[in-house]
MIVEX-561323 format. One record per residue (C-alpha): residue number from 1; x, y, z negated. Coordinates in steps of 0.02 Angstrom, whole numbers, padded with zeros to 5 digits, always signed. Layout:
<atoms>
<atom><k>NUM</k><xx>X</xx><yy>Y</yy><zz>Z</zz></atom>
...
</atoms>
This chain:
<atoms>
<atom><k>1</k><xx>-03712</xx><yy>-01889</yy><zz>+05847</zz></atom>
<atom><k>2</k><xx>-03844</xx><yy>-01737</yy><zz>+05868</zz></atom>
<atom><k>3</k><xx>-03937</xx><yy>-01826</yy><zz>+05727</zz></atom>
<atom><k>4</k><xx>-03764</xx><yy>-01827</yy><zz>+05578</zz></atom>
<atom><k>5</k><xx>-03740</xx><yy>-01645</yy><zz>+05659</zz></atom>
<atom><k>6</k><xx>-03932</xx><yy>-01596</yy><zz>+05611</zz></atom>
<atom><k>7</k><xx>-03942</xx><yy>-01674</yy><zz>+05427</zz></atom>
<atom><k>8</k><xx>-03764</xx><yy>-01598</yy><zz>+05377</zz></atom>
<atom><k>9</k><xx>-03852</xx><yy>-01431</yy><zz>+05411</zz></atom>
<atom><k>10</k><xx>-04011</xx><yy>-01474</yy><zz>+05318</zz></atom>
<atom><k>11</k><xx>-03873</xx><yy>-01550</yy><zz>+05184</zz></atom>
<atom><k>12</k><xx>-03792</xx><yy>-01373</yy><zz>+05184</zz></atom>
<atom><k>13</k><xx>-03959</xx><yy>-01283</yy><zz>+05192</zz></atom>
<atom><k>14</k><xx>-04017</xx><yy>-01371</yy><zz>+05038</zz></atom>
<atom><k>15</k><xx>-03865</xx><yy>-01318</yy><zz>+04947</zz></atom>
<atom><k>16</k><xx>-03848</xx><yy>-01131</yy><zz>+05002</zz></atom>
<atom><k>17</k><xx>-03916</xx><yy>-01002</yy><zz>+04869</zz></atom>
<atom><k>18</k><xx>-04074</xx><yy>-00913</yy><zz>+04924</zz></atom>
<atom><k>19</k><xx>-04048</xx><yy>-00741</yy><zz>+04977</zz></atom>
<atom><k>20</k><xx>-04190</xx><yy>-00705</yy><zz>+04840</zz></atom>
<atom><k>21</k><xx>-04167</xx><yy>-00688</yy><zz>+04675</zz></atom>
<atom><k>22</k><xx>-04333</xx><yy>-00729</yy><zz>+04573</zz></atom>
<atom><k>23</k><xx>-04357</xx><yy>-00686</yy><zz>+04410</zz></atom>
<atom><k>24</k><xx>-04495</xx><yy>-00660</yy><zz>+04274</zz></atom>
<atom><k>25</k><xx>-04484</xx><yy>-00557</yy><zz>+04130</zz></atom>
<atom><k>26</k><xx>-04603</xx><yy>-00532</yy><zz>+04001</zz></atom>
<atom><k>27</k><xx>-04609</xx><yy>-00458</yy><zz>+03834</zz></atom>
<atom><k>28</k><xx>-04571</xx><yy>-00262</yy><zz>+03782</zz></atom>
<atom><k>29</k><xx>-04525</xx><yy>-00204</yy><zz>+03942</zz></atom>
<atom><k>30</k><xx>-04654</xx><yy>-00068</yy><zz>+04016</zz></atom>
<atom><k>31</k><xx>-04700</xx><yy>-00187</yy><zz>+04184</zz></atom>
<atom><k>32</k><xx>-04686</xx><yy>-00369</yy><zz>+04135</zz></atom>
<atom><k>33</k><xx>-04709</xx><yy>-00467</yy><zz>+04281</zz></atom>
<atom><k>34</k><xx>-04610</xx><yy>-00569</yy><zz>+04426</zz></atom>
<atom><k>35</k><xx>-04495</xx><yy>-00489</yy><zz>+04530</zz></atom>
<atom><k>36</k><xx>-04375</xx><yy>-00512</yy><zz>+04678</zz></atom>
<atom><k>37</k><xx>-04225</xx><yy>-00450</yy><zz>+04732</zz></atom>
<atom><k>38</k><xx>-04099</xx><yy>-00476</yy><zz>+04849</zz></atom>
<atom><k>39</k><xx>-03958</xx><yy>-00568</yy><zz>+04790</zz></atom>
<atom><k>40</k><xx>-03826</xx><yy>-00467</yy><zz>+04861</zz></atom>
<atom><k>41</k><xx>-03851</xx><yy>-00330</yy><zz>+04737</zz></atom>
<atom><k>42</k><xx>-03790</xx><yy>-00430</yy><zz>+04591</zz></atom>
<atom><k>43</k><xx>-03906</xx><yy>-00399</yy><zz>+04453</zz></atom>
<atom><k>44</k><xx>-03900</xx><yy>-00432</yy><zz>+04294</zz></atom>
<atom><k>45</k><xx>-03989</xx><yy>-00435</yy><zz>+04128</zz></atom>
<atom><k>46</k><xx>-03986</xx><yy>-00246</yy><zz>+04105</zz></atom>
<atom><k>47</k><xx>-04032</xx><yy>-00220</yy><zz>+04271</zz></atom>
<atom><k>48</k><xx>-04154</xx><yy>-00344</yy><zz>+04265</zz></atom>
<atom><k>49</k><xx>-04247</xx><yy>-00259</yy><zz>+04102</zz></atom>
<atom><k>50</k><xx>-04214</xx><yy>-00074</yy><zz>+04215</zz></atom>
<atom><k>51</k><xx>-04303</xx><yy>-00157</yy><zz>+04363</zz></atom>
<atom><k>52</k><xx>-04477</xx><yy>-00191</yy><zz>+04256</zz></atom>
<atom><k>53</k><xx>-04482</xx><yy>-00004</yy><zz>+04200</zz></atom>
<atom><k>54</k><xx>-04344</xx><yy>-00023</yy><zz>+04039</zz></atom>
<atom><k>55</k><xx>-04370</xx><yy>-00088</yy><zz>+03881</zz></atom>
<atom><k>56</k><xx>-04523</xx><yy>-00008</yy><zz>+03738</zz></atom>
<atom><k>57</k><xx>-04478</xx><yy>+00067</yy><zz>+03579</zz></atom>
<atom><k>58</k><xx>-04487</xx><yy>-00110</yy><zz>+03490</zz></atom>
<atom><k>59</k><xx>-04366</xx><yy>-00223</yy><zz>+03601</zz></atom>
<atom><k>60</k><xx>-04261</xx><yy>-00300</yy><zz>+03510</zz></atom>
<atom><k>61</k><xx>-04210</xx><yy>-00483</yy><zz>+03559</zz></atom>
<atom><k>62</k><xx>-04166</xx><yy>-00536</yy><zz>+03746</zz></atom>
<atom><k>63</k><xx>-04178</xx><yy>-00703</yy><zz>+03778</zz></atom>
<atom><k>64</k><xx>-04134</xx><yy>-00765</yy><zz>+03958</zz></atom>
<atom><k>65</k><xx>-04187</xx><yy>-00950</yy><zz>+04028</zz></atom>
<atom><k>66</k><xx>-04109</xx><yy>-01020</yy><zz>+04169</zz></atom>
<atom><k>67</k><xx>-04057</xx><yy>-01182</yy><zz>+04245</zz></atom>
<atom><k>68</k><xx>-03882</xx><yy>-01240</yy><zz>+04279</zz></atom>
<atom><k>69</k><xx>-03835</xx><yy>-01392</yy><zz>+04371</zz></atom>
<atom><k>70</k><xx>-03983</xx><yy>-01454</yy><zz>+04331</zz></atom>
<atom><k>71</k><xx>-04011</xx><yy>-01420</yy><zz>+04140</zz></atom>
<atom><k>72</k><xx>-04109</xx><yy>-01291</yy><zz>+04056</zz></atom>
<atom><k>73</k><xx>-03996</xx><yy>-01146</yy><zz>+03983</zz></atom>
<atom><k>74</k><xx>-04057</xx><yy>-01018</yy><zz>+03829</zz></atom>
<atom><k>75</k><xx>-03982</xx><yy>-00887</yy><zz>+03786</zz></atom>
<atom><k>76</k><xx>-04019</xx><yy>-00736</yy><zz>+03646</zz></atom>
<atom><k>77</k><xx>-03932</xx><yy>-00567</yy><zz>+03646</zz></atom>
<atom><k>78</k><xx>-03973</xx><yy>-00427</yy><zz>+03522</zz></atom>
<atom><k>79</k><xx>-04046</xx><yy>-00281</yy><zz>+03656</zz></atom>
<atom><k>80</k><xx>-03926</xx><yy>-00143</yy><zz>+03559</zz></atom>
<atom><k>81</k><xx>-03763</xx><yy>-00249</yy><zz>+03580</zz></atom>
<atom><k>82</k><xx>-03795</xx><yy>-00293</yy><zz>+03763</zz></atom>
<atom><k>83</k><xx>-03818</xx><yy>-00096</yy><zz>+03794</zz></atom>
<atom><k>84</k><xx>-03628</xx><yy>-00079</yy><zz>+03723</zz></atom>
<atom><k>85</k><xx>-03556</xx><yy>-00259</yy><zz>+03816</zz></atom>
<atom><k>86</k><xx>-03442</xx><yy>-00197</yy><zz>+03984</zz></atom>
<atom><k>87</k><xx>-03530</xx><yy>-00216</yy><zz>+04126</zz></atom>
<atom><k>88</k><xx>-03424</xx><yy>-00359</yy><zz>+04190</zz></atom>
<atom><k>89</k><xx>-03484</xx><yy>-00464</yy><zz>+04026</zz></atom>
<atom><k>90</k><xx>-03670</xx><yy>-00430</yy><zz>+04040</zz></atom>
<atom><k>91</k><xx>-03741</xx><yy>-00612</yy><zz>+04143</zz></atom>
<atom><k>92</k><xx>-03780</xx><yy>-00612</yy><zz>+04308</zz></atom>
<atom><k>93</k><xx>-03951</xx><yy>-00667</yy><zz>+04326</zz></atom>
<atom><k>94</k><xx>-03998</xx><yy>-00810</yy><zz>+04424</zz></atom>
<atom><k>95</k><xx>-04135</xx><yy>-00850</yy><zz>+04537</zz></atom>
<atom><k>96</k><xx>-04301</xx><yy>-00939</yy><zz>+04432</zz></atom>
<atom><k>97</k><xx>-04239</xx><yy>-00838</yy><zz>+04264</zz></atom>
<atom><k>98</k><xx>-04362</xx><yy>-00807</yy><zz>+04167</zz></atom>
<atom><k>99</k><xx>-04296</xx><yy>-00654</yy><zz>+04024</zz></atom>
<atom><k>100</k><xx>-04426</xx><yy>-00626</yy><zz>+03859</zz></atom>
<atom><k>101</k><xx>-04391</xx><yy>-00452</yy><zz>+03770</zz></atom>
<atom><k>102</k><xx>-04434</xx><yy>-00482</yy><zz>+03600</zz></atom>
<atom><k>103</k><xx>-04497</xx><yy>-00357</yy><zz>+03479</zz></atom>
<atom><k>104</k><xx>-04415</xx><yy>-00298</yy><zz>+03320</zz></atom>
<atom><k>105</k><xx>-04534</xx><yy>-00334</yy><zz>+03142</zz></atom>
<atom><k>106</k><xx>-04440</xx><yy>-00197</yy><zz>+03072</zz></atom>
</atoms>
């Protein structure tokens, strides 16, 4: 019995979210880098770019990779619309995201 008690807590342990969030982010932002934070801050993109010391004159393009139930997940924003989305649309970011600020040619 003490041994089904001790693998349905590694079970659970193995399926709890870290209290980390990781991320890397790279790009026009003014410290690329990897950063942590704890997760019960909720941060997401915006605050992600904030965290590595805002976005340079070029930024243009935000791209955000992630995994989801097991499959990678891409997604592009344009930096000016995401500064106008309501805070309760902007993503959450997840732990292992990696975010790329692209720059504008123009």
């Amino acid at each position: 019995m003490r041994v089904d008690a001790l693998t349905k807590k590694s079970k659970e342990a193995q399926n709890a979210q870290p209290e980390i969030i990781r991320f890397k982010i790279l790009g026009q932002v003014n410290k690329p880098g990897f950063y942590e934070v704890p997760r019960d801050i909720g941060i997401d993109l915006l605050d992600a770019i904030a965290i590595a010391g805002g976005y340079e004159k070029l930024a243009d393009d935000v791209t955000l990779k992630y995994t989801d139930e097991g499959k990678e997940k891409v997604e592009t924003f344009k930096l000016r619309d995401l500064k106008k989305t309501p805070e309760s649309q902007i993503p959450k970011l997840r732990t292992n995201a990696t975010i790329i600020v692209g720059e504008s040619i123009f």
